[in-house]
N, CA, C and O of each residue as an XYZ file, in Angstrom:
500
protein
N      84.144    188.445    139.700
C      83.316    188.156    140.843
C      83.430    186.661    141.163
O      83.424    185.860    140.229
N      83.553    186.161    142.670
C      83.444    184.990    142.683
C      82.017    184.293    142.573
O      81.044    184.987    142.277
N      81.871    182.807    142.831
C      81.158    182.160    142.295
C      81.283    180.899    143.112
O      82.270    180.168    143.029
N      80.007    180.609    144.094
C      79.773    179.684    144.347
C      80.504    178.225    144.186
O      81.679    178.208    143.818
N      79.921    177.194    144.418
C      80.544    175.636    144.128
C      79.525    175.878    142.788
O      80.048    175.617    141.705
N      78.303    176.292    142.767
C      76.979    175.904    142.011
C      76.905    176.739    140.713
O      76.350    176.301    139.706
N      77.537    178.069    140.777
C      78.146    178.699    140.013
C      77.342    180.309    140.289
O      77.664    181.397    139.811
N      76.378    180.027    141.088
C      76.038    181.503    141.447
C      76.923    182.699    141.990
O      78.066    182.652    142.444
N      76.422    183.344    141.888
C      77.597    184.627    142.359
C      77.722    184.631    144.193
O      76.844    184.344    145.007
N      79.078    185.047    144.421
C      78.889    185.455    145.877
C      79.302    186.469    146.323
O      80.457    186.832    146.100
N      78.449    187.173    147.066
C      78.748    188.325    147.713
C      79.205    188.281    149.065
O      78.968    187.173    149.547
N      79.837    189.153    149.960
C      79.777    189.038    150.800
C      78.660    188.950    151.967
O      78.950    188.720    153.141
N      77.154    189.196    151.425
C      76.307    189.466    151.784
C      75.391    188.134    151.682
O      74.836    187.554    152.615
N      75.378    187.829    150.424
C      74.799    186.371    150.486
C      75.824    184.886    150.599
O      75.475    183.902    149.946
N      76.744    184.841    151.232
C      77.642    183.619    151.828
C      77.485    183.440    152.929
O      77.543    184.109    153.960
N      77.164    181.960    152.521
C      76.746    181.279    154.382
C      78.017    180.068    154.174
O      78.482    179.431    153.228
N      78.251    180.174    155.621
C      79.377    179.034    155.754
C      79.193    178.282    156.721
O      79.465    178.693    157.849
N      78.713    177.065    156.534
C      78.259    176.192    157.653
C      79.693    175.411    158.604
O      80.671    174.787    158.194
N      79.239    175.810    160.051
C      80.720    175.419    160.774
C      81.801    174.058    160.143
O      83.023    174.179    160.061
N      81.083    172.884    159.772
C      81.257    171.828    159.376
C      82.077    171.756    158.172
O      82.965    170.946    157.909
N      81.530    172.970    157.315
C      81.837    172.778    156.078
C      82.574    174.095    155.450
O      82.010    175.180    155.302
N      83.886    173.823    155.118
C      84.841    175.652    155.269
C      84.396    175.400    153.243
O      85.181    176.159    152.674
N      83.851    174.954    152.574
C      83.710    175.617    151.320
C      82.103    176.376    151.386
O      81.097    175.793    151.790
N      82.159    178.105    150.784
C      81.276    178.877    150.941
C      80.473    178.497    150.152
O      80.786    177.961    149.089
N      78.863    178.784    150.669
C      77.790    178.644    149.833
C      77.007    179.993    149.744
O      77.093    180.991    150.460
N      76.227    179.738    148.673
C      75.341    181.415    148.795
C      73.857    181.101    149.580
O      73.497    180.015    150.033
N      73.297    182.069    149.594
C      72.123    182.144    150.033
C      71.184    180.740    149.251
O      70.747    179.673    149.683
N      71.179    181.308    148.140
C      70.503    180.281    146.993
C      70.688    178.877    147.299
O      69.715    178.291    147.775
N      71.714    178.260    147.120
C      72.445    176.923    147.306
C      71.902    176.265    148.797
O      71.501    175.164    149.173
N      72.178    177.867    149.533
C      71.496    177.185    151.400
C      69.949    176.420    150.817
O      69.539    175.277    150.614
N      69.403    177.905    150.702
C      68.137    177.295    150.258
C      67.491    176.213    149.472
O      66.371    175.756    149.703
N      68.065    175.949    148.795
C      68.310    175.045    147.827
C      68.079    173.805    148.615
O      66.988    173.238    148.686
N      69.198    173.410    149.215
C      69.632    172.034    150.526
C      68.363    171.928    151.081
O      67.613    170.956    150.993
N      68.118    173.189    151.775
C      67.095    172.817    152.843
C      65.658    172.524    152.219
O      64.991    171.723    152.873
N      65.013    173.081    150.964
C      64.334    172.188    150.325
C      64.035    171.066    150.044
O      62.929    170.528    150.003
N      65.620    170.460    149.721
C      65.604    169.053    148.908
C      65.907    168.360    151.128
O      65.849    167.131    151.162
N      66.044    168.702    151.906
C      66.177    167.824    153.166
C      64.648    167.936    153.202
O      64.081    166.843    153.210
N      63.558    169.429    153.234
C      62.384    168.651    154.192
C      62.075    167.864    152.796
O      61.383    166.925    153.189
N      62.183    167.755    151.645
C      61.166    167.340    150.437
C      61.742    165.836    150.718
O      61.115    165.117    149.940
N      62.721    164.966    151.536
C      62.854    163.941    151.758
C      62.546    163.506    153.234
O      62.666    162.299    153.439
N      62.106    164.417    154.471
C      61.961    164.278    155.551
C      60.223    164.116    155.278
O      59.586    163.412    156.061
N      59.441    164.888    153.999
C      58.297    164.545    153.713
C      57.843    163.112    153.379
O      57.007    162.273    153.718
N      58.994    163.328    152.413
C      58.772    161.540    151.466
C      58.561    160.376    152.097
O      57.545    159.696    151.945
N      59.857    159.992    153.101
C      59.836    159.130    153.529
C      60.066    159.064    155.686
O      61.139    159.517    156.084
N      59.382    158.695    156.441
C      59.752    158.927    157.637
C      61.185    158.334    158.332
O      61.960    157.497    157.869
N      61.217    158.713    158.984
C      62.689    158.018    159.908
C      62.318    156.820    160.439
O      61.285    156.491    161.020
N      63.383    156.165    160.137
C      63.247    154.456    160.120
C      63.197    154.805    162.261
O      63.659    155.675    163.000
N      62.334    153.496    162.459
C      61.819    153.591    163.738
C      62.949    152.572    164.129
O      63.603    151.996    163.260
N      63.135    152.387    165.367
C      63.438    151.302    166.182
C      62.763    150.500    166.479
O      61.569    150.796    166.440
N      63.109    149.153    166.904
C      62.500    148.346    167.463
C      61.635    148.509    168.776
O      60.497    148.087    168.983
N      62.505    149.262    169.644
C      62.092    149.753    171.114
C      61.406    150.869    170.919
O      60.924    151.360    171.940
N      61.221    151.401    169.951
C      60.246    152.760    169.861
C      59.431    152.200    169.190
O      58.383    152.844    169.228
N      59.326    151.078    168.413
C      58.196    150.912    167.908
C      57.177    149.565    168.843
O      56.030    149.191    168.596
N      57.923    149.195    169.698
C      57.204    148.216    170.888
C      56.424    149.471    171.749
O      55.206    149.605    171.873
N      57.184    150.091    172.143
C      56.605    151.824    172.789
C      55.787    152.270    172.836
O      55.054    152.563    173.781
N      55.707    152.496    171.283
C      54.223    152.755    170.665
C      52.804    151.953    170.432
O      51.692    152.475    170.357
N      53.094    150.682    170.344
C      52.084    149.651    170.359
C      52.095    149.550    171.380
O      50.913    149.797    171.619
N      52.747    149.271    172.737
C      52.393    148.983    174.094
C      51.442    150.139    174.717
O      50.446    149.961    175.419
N      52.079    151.551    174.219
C      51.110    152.603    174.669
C      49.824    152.954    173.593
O      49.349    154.053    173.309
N      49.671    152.401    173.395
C      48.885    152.595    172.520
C      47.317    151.546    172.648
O      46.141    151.798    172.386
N      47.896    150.530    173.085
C      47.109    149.459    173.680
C      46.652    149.912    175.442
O      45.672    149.406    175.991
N      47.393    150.739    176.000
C      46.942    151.501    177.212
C      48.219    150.728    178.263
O      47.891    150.196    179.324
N      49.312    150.755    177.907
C      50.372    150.322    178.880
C      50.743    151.437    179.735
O      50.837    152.562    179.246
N      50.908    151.277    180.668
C      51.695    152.241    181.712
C      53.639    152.306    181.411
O      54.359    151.516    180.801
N      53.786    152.882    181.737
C      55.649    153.168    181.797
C      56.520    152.185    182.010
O      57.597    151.776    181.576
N      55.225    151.777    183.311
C      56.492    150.274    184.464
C      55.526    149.206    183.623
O      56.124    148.132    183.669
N      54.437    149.065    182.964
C      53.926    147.763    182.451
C      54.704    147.931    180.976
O      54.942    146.795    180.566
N      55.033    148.626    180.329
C      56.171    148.481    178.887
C      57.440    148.394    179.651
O      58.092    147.397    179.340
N      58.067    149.261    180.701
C      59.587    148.442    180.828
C      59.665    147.194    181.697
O      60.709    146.770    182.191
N      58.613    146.716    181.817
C      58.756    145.203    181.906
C      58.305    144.254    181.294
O      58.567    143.098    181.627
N      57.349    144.629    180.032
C      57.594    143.859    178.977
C      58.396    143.942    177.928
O      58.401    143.035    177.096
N      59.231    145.087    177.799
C      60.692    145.251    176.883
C      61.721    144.635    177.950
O      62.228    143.595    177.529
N      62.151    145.018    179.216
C      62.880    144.193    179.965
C      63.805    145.379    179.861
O      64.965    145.021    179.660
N      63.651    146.609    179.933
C      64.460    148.082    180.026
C      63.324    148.382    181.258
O      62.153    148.088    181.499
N      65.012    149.570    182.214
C      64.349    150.134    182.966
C      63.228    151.302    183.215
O      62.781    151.767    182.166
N      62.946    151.595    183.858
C      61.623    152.661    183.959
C      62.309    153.864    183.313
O      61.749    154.512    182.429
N      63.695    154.192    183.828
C      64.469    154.892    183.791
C      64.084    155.737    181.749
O      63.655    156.729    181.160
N      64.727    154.212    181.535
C      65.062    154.472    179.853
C      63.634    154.613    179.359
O      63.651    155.035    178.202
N      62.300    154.397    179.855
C      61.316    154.588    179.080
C      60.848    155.790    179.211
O      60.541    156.529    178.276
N      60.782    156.010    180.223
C      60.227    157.943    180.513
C      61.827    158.734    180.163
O      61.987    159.931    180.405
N      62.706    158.045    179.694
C      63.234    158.847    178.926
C      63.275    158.914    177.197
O      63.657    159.823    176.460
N      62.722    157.567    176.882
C      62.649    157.849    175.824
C      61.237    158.615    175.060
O      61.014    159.004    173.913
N      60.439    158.601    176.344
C      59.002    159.104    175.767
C      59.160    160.718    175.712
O      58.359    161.379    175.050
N      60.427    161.452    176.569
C      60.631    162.609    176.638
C      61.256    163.179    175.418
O      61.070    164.287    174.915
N      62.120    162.101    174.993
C      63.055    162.267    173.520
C      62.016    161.979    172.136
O      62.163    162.461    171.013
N      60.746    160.880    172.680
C      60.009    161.268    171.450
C      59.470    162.275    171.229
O      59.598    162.848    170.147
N      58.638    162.792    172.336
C      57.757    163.600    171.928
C      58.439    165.124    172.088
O      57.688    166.097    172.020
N      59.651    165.282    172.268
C      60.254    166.642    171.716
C      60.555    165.959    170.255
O      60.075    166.659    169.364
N      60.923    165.309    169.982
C      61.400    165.067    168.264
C      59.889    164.601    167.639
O      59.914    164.140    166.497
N      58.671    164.689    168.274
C      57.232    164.876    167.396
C      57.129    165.968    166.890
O      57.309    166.489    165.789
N      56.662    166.360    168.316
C      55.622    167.413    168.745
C      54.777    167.245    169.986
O      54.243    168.180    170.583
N      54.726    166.361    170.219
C      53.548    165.413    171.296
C      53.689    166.511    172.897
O      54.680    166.713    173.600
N      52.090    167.102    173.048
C      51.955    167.385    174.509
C      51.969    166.075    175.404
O      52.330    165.987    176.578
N      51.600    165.308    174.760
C      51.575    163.850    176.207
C      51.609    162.876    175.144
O      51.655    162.972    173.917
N      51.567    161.739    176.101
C      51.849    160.725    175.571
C      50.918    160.264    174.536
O      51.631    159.876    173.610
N      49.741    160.119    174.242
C      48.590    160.549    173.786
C      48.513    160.629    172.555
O      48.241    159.868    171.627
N      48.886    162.008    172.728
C      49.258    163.025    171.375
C      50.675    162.682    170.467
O      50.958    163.274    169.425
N      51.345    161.803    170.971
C      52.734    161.405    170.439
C      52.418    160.026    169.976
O      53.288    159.665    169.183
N      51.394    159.004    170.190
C      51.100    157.919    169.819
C      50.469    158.628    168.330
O      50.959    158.602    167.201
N      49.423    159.144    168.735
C      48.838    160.234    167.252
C      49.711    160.584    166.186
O      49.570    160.138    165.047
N      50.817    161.552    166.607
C      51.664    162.053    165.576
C      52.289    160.756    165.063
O      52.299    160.641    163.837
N      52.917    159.562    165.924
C      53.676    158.501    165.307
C      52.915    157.914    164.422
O      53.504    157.747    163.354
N      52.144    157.643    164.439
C      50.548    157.088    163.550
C      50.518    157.823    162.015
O      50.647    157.283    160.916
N      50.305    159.216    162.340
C      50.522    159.991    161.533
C      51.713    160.280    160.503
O      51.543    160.392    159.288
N      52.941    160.384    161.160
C      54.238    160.356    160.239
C      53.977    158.559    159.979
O      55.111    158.124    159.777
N      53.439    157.931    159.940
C      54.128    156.366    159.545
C      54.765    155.897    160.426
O      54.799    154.693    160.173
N      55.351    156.098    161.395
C      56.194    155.030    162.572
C      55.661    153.699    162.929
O      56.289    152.664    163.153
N      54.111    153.960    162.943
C      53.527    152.653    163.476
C      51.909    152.613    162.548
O      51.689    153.585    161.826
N      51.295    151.961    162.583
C      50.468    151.600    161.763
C      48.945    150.820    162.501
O      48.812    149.909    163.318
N      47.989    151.661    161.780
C      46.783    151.382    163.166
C      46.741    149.673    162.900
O      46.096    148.997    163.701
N      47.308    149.133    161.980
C      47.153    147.729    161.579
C      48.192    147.104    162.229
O      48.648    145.972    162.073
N      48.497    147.966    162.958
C      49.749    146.826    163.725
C      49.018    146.531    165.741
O      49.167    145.679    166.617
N      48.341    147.684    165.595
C      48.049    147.883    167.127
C      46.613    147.268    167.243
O      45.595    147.895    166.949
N      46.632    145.971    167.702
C      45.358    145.164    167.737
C      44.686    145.955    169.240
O      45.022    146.624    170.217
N      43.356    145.230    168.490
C      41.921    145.647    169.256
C      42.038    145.369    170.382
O      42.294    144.172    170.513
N      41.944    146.159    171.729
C      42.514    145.745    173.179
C      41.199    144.693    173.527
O      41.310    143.808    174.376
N      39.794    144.949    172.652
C      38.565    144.377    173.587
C      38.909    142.911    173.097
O      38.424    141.976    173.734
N      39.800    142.628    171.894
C      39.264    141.381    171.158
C      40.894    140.629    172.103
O      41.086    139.428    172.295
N      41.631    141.535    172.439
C      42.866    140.570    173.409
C      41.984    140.289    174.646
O      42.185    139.134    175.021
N      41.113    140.908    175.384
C      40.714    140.494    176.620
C      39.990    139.219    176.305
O      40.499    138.248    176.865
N      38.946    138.953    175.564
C      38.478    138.061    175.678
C      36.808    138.592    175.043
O      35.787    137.989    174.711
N      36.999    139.249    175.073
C      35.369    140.061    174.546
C      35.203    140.184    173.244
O      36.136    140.480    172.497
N      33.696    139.915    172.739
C      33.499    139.855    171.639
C      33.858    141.286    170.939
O      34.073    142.205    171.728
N      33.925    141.508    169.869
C      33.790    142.749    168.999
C      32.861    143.229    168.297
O      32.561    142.763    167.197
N      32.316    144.166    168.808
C      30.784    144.809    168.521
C      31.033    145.692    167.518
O      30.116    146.362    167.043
């Protein structure tokens, strides 16, 4: 009987062959991978960008679209596109809800996004 890279058995029934990759794996081994990917997609988050992480503090502080692409100095264009590319790669119904989840996975940090009352000029109650 053959036998995996891993040494499990393979059947024709449990071999998966990923397009990328012409050596066969079994069921087990798939499973296996995809464990150890989310148990590191848990661990640690995806390193942010610079421009996604200005993004997030600008919206987050209550920026509009055209008031962040003109304080990044990118067009309107690239920001309502990148807010479309975040929040399908969140989860985020709105923009809102995608400042939340980034917060949440670690992208940005409520210690990074200062107090909007204490930038205006107003005391902090």
């Amino acid at each position: 009987m053959a036998v995996c890279r891993n040494g499990h058995p393979l059947t024709t029934a449990t071999t998966y062959r990923a397009p990328s990759d012409p050596t066969p794996r079994c069921q087990q081994c798939r499973r296996e991978a995809v464990a150890r990917y989310k148990a590191r997609r848990r661990g640690c988050p995806k390193p942010t960008l610079d421009f996604e992480r200005q993004l997030f503090l600008l919206a987050a502080n209550g920026a509009t679209d055209q008031e962040i692409a003109d304080r990044t100095g990118v067009s309107l264009g690239k920001v309502t596109w990148a807010w479309r590319r975040l929040k399908r790669e969140l989860g985020g119904r709105d923009r809102t809800h995608t400042v939340i989840l980034a917060i949440r996975s670690r992208r940005i940090s409520l210690a990074d996004v200062p107090d909007r009352k204490v930038q205006q000029g107003h005391p902090a109650a």
